[in-house]
FITISE-246747 format. One record per residue (C-alpha): chain; residue number from 1; residue in three letters; z, x, y. Coordinates in nm, 3 decimals. Layout:
<pts>
<pt unit="A" pos="NUM" code="ALA" z="Z" x="X" y="Y"/>
...
</pts>
This chain:
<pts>
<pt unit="A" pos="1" code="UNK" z="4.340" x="4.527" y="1.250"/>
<pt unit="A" pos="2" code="UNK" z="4.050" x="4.456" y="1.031"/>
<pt unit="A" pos="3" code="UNK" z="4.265" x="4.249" y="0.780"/>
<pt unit="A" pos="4" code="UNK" z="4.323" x="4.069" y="1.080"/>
<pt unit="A" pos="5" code="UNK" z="3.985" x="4.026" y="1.202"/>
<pt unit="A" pos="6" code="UNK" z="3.918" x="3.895" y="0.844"/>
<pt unit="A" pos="7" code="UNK" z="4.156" x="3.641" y="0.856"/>
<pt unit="A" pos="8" code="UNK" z="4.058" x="3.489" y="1.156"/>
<pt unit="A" pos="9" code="UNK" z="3.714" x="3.470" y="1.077"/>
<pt unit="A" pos="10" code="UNK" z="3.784" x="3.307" y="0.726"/>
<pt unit="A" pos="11" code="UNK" z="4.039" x="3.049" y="0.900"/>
<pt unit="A" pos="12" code="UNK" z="3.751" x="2.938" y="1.180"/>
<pt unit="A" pos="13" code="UNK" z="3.537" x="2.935" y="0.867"/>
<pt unit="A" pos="14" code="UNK" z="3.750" x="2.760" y="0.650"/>
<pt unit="A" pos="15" code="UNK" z="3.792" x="2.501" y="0.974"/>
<pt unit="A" pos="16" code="UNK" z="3.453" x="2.447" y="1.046"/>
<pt unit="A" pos="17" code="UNK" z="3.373" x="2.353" y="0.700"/>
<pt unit="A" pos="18" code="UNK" z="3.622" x="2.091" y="0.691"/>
<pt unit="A" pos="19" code="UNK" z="3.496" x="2.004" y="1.029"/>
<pt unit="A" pos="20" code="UNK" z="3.158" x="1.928" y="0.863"/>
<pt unit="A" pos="21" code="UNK" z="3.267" x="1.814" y="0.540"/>
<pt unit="A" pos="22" code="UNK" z="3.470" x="1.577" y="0.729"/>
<pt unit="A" pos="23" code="UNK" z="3.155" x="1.439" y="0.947"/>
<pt unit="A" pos="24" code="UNK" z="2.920" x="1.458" y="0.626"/>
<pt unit="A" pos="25" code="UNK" z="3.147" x="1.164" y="0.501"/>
<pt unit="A" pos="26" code="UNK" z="3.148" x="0.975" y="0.823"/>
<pt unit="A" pos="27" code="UNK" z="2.777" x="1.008" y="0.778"/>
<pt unit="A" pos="28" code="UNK" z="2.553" x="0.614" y="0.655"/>
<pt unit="A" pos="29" code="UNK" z="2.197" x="0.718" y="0.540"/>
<pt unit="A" pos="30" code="UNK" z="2.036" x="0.416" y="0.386"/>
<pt unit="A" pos="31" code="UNK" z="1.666" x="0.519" y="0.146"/>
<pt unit="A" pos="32" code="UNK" z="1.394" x="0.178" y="0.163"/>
<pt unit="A" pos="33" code="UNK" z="1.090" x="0.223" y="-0.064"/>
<pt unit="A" pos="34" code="UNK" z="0.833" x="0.106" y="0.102"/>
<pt unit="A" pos="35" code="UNK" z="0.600" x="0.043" y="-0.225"/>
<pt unit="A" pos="36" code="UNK" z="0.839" x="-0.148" y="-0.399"/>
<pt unit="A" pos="37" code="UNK" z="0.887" x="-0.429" y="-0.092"/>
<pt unit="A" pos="38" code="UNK" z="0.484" x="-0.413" y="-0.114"/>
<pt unit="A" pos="39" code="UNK" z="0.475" x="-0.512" y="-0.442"/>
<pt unit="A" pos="40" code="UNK" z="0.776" x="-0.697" y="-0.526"/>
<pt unit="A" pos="41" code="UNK" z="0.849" x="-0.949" y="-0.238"/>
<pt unit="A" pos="42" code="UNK" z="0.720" x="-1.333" y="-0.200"/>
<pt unit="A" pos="43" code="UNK" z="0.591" x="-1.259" y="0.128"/>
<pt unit="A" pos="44" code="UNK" z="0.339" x="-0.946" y="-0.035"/>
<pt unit="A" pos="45" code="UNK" z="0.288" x="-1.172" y="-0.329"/>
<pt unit="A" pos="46" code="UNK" z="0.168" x="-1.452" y="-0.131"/>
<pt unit="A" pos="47" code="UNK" z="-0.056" x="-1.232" y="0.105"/>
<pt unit="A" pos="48" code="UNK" z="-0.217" x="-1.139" y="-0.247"/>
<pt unit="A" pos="49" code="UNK" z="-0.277" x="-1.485" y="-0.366"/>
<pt unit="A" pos="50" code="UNK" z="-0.416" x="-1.570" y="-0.022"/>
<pt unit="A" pos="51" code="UNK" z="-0.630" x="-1.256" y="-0.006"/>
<pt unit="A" pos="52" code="UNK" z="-0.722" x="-1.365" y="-0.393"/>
<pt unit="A" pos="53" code="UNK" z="-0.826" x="-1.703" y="-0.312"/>
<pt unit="A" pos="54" code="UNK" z="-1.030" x="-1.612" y="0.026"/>
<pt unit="A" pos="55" code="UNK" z="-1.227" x="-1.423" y="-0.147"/>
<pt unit="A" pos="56" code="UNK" z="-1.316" x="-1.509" y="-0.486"/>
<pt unit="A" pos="57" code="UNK" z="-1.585" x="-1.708" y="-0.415"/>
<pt unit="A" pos="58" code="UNK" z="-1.788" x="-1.403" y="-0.227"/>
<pt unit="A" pos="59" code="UNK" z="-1.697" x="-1.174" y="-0.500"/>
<pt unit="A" pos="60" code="UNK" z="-1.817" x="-1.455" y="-0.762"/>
<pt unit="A" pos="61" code="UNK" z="-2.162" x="-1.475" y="-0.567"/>
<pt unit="A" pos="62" code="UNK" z="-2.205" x="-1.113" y="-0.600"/>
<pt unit="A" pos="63" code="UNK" z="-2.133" x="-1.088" y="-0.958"/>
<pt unit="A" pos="64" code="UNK" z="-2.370" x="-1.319" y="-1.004"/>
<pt unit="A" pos="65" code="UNK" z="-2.618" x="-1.137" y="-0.807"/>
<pt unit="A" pos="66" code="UNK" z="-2.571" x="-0.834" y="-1.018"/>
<pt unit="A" pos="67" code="UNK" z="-2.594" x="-1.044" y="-1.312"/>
<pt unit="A" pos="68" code="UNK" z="-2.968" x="-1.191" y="-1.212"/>
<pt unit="A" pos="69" code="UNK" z="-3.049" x="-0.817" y="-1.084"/>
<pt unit="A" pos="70" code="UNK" z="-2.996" x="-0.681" y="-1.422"/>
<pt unit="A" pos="71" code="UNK" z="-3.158" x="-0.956" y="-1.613"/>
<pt unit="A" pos="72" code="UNK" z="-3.445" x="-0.916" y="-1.376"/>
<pt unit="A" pos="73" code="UNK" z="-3.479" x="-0.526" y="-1.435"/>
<pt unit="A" pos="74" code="UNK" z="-3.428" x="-0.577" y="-1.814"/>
<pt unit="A" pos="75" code="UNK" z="-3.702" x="-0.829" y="-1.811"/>
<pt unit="A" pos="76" code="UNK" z="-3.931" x="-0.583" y="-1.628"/>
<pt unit="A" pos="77" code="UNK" z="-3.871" x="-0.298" y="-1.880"/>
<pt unit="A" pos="78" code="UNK" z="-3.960" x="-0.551" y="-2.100"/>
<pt unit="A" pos="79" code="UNK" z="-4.257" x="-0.705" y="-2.004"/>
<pt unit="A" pos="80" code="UNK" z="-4.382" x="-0.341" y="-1.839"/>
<pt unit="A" pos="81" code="UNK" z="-4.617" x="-0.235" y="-2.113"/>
<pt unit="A" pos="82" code="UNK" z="-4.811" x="-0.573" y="-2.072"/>
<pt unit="A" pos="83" code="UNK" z="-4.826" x="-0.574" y="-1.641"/>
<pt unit="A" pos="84" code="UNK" z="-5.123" x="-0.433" y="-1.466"/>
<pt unit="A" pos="85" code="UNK" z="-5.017" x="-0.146" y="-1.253"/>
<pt unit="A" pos="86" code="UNK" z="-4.998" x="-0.300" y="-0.885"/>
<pt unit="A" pos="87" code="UNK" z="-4.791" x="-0.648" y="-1.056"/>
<pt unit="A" pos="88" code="UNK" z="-4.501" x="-0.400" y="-1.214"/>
<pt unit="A" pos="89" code="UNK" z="-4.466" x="-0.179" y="-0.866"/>
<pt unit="A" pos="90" code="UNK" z="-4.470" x="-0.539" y="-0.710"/>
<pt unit="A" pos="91" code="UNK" z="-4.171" x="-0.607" y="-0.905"/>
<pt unit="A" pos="92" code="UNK" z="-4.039" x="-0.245" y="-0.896"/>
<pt unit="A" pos="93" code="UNK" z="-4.043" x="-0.324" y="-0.543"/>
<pt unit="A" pos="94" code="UNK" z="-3.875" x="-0.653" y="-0.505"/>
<pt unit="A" pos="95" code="UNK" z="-3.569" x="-0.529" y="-0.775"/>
<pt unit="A" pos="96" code="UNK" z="-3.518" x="-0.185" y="-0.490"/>
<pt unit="A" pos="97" code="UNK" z="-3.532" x="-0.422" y="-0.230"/>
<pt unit="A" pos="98" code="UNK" z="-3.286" x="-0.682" y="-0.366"/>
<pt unit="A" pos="99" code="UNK" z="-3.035" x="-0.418" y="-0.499"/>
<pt unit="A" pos="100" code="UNK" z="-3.028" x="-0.254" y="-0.145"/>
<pt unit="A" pos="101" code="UNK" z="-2.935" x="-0.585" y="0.000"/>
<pt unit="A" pos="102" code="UNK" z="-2.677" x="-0.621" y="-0.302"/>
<pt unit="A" pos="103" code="UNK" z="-2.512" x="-0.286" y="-0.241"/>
<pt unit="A" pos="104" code="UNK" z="-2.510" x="-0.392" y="0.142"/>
<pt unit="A" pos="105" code="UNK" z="-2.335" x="-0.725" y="0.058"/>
<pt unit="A" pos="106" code="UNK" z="-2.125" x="-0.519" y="-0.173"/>
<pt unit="A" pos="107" code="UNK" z="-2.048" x="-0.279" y="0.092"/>
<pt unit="A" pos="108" code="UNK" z="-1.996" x="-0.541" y="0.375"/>
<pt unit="A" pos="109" code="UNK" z="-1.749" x="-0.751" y="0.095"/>
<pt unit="A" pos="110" code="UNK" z="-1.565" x="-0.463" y="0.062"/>
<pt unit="A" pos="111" code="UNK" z="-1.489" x="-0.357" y="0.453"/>
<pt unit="A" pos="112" code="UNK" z="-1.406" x="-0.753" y="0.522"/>
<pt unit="A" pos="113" code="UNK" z="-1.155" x="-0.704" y="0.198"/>
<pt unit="A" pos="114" code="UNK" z="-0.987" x="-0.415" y="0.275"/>
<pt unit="A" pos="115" code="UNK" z="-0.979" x="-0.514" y="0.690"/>
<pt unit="A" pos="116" code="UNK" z="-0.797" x="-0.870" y="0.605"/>
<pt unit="A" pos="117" code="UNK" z="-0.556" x="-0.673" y="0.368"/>
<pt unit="A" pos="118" code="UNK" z="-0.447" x="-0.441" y="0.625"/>
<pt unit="A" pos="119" code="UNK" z="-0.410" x="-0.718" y="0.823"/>
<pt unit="A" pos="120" code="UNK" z="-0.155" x="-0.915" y="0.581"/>
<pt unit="A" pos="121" code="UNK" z="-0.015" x="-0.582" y="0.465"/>
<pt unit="A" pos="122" code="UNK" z="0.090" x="-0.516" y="0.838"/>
<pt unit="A" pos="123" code="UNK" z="0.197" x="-0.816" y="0.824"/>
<pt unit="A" pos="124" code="UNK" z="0.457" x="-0.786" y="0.595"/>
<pt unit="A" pos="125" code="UNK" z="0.577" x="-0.444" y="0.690"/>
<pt unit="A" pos="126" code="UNK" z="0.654" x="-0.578" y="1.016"/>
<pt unit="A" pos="127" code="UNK" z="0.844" x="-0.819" y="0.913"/>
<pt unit="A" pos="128" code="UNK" z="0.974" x="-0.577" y="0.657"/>
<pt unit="A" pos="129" code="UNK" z="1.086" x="-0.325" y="0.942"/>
<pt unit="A" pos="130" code="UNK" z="1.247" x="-0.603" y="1.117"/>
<pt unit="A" pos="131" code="UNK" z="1.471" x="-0.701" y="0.805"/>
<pt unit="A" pos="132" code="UNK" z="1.565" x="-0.302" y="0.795"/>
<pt unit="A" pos="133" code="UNK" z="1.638" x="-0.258" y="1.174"/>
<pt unit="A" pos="134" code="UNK" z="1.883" x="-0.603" y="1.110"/>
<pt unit="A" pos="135" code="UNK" z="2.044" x="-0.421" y="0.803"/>
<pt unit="A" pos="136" code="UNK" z="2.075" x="-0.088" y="0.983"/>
<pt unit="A" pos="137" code="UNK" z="2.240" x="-0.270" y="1.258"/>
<pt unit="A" pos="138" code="UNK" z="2.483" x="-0.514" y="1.091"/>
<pt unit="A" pos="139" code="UNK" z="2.591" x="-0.251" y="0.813"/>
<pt unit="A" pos="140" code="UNK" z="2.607" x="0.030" y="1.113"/>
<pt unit="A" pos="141" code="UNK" z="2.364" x="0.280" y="0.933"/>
<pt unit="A" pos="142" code="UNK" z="2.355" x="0.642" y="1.065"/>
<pt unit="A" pos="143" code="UNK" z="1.987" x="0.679" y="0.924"/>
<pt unit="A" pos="144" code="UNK" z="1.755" x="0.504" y="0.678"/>
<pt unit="A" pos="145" code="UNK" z="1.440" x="0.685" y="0.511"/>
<pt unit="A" pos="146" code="UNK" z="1.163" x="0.528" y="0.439"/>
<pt unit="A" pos="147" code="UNK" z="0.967" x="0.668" y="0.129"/>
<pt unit="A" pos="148" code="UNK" z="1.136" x="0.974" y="0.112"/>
<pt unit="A" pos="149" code="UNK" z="1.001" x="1.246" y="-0.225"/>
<pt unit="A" pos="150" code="UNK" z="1.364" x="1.217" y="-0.369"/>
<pt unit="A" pos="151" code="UNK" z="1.660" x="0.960" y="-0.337"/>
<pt unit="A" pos="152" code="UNK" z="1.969" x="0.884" y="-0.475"/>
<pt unit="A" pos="153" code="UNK" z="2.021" x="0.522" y="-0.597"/>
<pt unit="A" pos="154" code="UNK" z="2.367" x="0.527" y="-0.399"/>
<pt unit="A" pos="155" code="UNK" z="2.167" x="0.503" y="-0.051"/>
<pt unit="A" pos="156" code="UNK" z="1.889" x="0.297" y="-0.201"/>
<pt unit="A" pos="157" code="UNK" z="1.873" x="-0.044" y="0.001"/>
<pt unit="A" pos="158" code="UNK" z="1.546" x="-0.145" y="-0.117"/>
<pt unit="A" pos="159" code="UNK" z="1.715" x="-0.419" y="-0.333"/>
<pt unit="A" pos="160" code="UNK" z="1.852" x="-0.548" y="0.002"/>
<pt unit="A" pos="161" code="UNK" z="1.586" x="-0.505" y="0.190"/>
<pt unit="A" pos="162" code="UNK" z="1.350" x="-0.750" y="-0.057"/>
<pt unit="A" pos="163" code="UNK" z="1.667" x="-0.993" y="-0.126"/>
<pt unit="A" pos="164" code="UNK" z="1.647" x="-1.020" y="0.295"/>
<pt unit="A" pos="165" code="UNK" z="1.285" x="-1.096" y="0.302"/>
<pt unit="A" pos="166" code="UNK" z="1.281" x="-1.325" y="0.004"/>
<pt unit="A" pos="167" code="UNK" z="1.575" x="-1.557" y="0.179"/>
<pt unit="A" pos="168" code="UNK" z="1.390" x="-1.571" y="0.463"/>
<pt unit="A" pos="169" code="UNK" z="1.119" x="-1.911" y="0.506"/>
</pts>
């Protein structure tokens, strides 16, 4: 009786892990790396160059800034010895005062930078997600990952994913 008992368990055993072996192999799971179509794709690329050329000019100006701010300080360390007391606070002064506004600028420069990238990064991630939904439904994926810890180059369709975007005008 218990021989038997054992046998019947092993055989539903033994059929349910065909069973699931059988549906693990019916089973599409696609892996997109999200990073990669960020950095690798004309569309990302040419967000960069446009992001690049919008603002080089500010970040010029601002360099330049820094570059009179410092000469200006040197100069007063300089010439400090030979300045009556109230003309090198009056300088002391106007340097704190114009590096406050040059960290503000600095500060404001980099909000508007990072806000217009996440702008043309959501940009392209959109159209991104678009490209994967289209692949997912024409290749009749069960699944696909985005940036998953581990993945196996077998269900990597990143490759796909940025040939897709770069084909498209």
């Amino acid at each position: 009786m218990k021989s038997t008992l054992l046998k019947m368990v092993a055989a539903v055993a033994l059929t349910a892990a065909t069973a699931l072996a059988a549906q693990a192999q019916e089973l599409k799971i696609g892996y997109v790396n999200s990073e990669r179509i960020l950095r690798e794709t004309n569309l990302a690329k040419a967000s960069e160059a446009k992001l690049q050329a919008e603002f080089s000019r500010r970040e010029k100006n601002l360099l330049e800034q820094e570059g009179k701010l410092r000469a200006a300080a040197e100069k007063l360390d300089k010439d400090g010895p030979a300045l009556t007391e109230s003309e090198r606070s009056r300088r002391q002064r106007e340097l704190i005062e114009q590096d406050r506004d040059l960290q503000r600028k600095r500060r404001e420069f980099n909000e508007d930078v990072a806000q217009r990238k996440n702008e043309e990064l959501s940009s392209v991630i959109e159209k991104a997600n678009k490209v994967i939904k289209q692949i997912y439904e024409q290749d009749k994926y069960d699944l696909i990952v985005q940036d998953a810890v581990h993945a196996s180059a077998r269900v990597d369709i990143t490759k796909k994913v940025i040939d897709t975007l770069n084909a498209q005008k």
